[in-house]
C-alpha positions in Angstrom: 31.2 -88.8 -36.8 34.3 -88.2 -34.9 36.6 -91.5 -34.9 38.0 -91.9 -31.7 35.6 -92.5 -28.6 38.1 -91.4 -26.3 37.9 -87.9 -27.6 34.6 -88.0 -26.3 34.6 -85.2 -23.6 32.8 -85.9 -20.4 32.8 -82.0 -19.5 30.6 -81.1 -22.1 28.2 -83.7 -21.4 27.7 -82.6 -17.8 27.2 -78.8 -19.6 24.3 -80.1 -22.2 22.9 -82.2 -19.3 22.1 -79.3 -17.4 21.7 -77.0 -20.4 18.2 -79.0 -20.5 17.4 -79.4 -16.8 17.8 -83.3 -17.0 19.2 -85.3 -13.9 21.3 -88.3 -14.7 18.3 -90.2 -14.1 16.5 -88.6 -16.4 19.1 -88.6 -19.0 19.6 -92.0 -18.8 15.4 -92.6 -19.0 15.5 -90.8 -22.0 18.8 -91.9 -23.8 17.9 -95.4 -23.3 20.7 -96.3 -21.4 21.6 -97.3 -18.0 22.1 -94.8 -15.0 25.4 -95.8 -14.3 26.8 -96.0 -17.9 25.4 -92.6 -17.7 27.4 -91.5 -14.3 30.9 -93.4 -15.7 30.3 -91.3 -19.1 30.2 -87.9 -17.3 33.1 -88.8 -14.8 34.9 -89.3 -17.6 35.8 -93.1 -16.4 34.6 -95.0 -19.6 33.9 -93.5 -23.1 30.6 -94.0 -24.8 30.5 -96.0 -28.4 29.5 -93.9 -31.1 26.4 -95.7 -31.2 25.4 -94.5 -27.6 27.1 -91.6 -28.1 24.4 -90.5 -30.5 21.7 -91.7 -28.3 23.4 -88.9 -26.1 22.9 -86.2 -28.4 19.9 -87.1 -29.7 18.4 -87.1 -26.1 19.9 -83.7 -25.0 19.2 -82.1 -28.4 23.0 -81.2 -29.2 24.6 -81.8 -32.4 27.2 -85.0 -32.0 29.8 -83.1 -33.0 29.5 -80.7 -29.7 30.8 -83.8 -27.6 34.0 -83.8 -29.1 35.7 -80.5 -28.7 37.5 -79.3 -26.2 36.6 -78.4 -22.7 34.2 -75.7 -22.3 35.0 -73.3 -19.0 31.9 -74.0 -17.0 31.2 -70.8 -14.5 30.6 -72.1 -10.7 27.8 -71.3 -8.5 30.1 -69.4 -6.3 31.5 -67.5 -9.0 28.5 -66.0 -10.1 26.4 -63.3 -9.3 22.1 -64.1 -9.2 19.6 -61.8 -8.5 16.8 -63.3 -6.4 19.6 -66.7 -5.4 16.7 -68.1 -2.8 14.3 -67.8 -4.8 15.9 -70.4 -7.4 16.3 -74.3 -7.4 19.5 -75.7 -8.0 18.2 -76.9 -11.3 16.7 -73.5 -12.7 20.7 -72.1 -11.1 22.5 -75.3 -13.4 20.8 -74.5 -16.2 21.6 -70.4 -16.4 25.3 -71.7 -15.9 25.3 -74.2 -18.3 24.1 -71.3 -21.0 26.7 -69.3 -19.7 29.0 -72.1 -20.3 27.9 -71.9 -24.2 27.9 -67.6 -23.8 32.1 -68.3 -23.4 32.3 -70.6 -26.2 30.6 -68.1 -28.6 32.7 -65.4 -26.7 35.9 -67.2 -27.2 34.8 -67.5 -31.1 34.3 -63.6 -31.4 37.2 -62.6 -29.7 39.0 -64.6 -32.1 37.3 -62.6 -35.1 36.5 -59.5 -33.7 38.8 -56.5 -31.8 36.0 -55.9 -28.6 36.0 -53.5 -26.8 39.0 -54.0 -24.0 37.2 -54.1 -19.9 37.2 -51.0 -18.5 36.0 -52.0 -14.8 37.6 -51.0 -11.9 37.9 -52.1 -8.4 35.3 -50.5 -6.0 34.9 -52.9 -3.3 37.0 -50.4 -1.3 34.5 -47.6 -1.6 33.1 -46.7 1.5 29.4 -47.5 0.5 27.8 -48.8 -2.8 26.4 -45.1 -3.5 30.5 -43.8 -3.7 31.1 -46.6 -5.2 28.4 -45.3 -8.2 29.8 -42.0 -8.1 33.4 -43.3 -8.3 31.9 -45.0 -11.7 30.8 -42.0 -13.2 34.0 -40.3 -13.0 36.0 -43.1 -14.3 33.4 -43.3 -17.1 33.5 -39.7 -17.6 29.9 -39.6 -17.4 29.1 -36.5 -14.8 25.8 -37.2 -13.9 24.0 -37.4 -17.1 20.5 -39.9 -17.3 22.6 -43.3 -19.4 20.6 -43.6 -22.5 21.5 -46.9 -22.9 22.6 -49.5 -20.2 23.7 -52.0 -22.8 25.5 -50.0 -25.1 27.4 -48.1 -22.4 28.5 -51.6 -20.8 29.6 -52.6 -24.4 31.6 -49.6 -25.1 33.4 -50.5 -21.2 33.9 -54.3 -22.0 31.0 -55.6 -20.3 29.6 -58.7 -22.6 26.2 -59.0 -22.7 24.4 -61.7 -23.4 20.6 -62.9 -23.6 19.3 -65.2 -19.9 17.1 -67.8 -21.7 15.2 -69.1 -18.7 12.1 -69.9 -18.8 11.8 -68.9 -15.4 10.7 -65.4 -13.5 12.8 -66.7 -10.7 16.3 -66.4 -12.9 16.3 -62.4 -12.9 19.7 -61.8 -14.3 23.2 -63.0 -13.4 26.8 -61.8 -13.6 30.9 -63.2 -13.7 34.1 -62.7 -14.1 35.9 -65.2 -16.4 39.2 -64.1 -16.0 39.6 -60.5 -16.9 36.5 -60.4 -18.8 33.3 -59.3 -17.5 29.6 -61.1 -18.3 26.1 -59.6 -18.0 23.5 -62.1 -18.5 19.6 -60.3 -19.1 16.4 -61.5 -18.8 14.8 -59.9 -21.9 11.4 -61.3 -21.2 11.0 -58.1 -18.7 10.1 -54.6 -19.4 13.1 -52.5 -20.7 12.9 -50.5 -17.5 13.3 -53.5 -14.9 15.9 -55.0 -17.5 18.5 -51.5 -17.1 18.0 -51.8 -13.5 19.3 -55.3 -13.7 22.2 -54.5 -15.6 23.1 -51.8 -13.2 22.1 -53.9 -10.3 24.9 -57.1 -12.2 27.3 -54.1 -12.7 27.1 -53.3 -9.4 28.2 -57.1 -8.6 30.9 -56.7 -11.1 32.8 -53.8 -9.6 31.6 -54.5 -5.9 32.1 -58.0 -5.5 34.7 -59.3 -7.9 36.8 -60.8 -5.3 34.3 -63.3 -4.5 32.3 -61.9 -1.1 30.1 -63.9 0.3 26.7 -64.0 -1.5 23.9 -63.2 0.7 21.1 -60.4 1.3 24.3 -57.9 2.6 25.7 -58.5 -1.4 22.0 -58.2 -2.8 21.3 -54.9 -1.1 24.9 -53.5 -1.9 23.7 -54.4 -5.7 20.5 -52.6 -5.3 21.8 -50.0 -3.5 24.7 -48.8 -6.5 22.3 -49.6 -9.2 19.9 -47.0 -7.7 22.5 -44.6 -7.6 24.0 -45.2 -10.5 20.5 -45.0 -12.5 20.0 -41.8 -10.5 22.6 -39.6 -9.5 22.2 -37.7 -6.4 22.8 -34.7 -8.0 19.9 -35.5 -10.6 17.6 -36.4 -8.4 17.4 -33.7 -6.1 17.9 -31.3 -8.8 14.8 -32.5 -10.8 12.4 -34.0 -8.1 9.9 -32.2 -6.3 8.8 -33.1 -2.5 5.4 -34.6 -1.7 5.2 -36.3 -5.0 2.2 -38.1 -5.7 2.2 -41.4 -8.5 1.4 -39.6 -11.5 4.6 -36.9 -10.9 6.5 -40.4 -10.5 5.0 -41.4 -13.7 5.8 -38.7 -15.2 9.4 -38.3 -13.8 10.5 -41.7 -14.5 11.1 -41.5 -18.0 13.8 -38.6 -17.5 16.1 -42.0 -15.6 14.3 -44.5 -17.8 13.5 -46.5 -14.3 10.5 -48.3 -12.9 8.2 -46.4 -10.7 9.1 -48.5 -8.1 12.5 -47.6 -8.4 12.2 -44.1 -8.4 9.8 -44.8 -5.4 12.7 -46.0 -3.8 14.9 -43.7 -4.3 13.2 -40.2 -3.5 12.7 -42.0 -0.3 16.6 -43.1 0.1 17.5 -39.4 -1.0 15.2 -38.0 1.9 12.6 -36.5 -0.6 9.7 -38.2 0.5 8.8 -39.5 4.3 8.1 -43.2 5.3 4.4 -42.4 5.3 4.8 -41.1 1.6 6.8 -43.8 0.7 5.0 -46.6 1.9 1.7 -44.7 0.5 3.4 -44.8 -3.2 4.2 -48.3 -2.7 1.0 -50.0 -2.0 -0.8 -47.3 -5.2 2.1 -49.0 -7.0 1.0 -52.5 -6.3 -2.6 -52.1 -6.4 -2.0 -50.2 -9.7 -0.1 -53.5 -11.2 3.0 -51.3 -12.1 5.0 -53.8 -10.3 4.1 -56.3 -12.7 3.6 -53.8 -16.2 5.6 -50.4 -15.6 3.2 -47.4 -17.3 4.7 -46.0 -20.2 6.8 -48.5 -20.6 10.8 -47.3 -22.8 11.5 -48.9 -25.9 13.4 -51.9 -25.8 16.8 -51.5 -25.7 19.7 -53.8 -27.8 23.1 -54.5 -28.4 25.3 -52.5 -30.4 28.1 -55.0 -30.7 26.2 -57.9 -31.5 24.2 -56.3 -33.9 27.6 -55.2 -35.7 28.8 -58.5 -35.1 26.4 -60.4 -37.0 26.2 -57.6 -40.0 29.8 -58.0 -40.3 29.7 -62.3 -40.5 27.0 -61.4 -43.1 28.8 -59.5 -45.2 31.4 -62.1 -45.1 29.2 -64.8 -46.7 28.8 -66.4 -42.5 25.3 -67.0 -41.4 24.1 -67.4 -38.0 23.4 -71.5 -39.0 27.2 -71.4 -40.3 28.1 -69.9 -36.9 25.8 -72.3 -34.8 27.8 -75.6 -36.5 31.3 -74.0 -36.6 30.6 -74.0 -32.5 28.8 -77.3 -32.9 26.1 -76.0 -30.5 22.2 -76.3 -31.7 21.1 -73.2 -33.9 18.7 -71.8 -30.4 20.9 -71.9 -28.3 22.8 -69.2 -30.5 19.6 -67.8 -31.4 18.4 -67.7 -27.6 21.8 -65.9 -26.2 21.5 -63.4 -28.7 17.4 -63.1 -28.4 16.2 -59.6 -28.1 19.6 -57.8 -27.9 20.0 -58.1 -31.8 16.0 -58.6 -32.8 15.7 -55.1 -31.4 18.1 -53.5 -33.1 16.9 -54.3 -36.5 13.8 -53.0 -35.8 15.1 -49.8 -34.0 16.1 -48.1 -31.4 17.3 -44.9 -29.5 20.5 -43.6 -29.9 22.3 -43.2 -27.0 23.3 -40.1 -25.4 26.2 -40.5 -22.5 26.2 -44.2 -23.7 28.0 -43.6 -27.2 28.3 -46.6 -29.6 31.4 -49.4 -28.5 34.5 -49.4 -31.5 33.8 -52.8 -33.1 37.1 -53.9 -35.6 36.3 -57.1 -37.7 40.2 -59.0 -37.2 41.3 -59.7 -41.1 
């Protein structure tokens, strides 16, 4: 048990508070302890004693030890990215932050063991619409306008860390930030592998569109949309590979060539000029009343992370377990379990290897 009460650190209070969803009212319900001791502890005005202090933890479901480090950089609703922003509460909002409050820490702690993968995103805001800004992409990645393989691993190998969105909430699709120089995707991995690669084009699109901190709105949203479903599907791609007049099972059948949704593709043979507004709109309502809005037929494998997966092989090897990890952080063992959820889970039981989206260098820093 740490000595000193005053190294008790009021920031990452606030950050496990909303880590769990909890008011200060009902922190203080369930700690036992009175609102406004509760309010002075998070202001950082009075220190708790070490007997409260566990009352704390206990209630929030932290290890003690996690309320003594240092300050943890806390991401700000305006610096973030969210898909579907309106449709959230501030408290489902808090709590994605507050995990990707903990997605740093752990980041912090890689970087310090690990030579990542250096960012490799530029500045596209200038572009004169979100589709350019896609193409402009390509080139820099030196991609042409092959189908991407894999989403994740390509972000990996360009800097991009990507992390696991444990929400349990359908509302909280996915979310980006900067922090700093470094660039954060966070996935909902409780969605079909299709609709989860559109996210992380749709966050990506965020990333190189909006770094500077637009205005978030339905005019950011669209220009999301808009680059992911270019840079899913090329122009060039689609036209060359699409027929006109398509009816759902050619979609069906088509979509696996982009790995997209149906819906996606919908979208974008009508944004390409391919289909008509009658033909579009016809699609969409077979699409819905088909329930591939919900379950996408012939649904891709799931796909995973490349660098985590290394990651964690490599701490193994070295005698470090994911519970030795989880207390050299001093964060509870599922919150490192639920940031990495999926993205490693998959990749020990297999995946695709990756075409234009070749595996990220990974060096293990001696």
């Amino acid at each position: 048990m740490p000595e000193n009460a005053a190294n008790f650190n009021s920031n990452r209070l606030s950050i496990a508070r909303k880590r769990r969803g909890l008011t200060k009212t009902a922190l203080a319900k369930r700690a036992e302890i009175d609102l406004r001791s509760v309010t002075a502890y998070e202001s950082g005005d009075y220190y708790p004693r070490p007997d409260t202090a566990q009352s704390l933890a206990d209630a929030l479901k932290f290890p003690l030890e996690f309320f003594y480090g240092d300050d943890l950089d806390e991401p700000r609703p305006d610096t973030a990215s969210f898909r579907a922003m309106s449709k959230m509460t501030s408290t489902q909002r808090d709590m994605a932050l507050s995990q990707g409050s903990i997605a740093l820490h752990l980041s912090n702690w890689l970087e310090e063991k690990f030579d990542l993968p250096k960012p490799n995103l530029p500045d596209l805001s200038r572009e004169a619409t979100p589709e350019a800004a896609a193409e402009a992409l390509r080139r820099h990645w030196k991609i042409g306008v092959q189908p991407i393989d894999n989403m994740i691993h390509l972000l990996e190998r360009e800097g991009v860390r990507i992390f696991s969105l444990a929400i349990d909430a359908r509302e909280v699709d996915a979310f980006s930030l900067w922090n700093g120089e470094t660039p954060f995707v966070f996935l909902n991995q409780n969605k079909s592998s299709e609709h989860s690669r559109y996210d992380a084009a749709h966050e990506l699109g965020h990333l190189v569109l909006h770094k500077h901190g637009l205005p978030q709105g339905r005019d950011t949203e669209r220009e999301a949309d808009l680059f992911a479903s270019a840079f899913l599907m090329p122009y060039q791609s689609i036209i060359a590979n699409s027929g006109r007049n398509p009816v759902l099972s050619d979609l069906i059948n088509l979509k696996s060539k982009w790995t997209v949704s149906v819906a996606a593709l919908n979208r974008r043979l009508h944004t390409v000029g391919m289909t008509s507004d009658w033909q579009y709109r016809n699609l969409l309502i077979e699409i819905s009343k088909r329930g591939f809005r919900k379950t996408e037929p012939k649904e891709a494998p799931r796909e995973w992370s490349y660098i985590l997966k290394k990651v964690f092989e490599e701490l193994r090897e070295e005698g470090c377990s994911r519970p030795d990890i989880a207390k050299d952080l001093a964060i509870p063992r599922d919150e490192l379990e639920q940031l990495i959820f999926g993205l490693v889970i998959a990749a020990l039981e297999g995946g695709r290897k990756t075409s234009v989206s070749k595996a990220p260098k990974l060096e293990l820093v001696k």
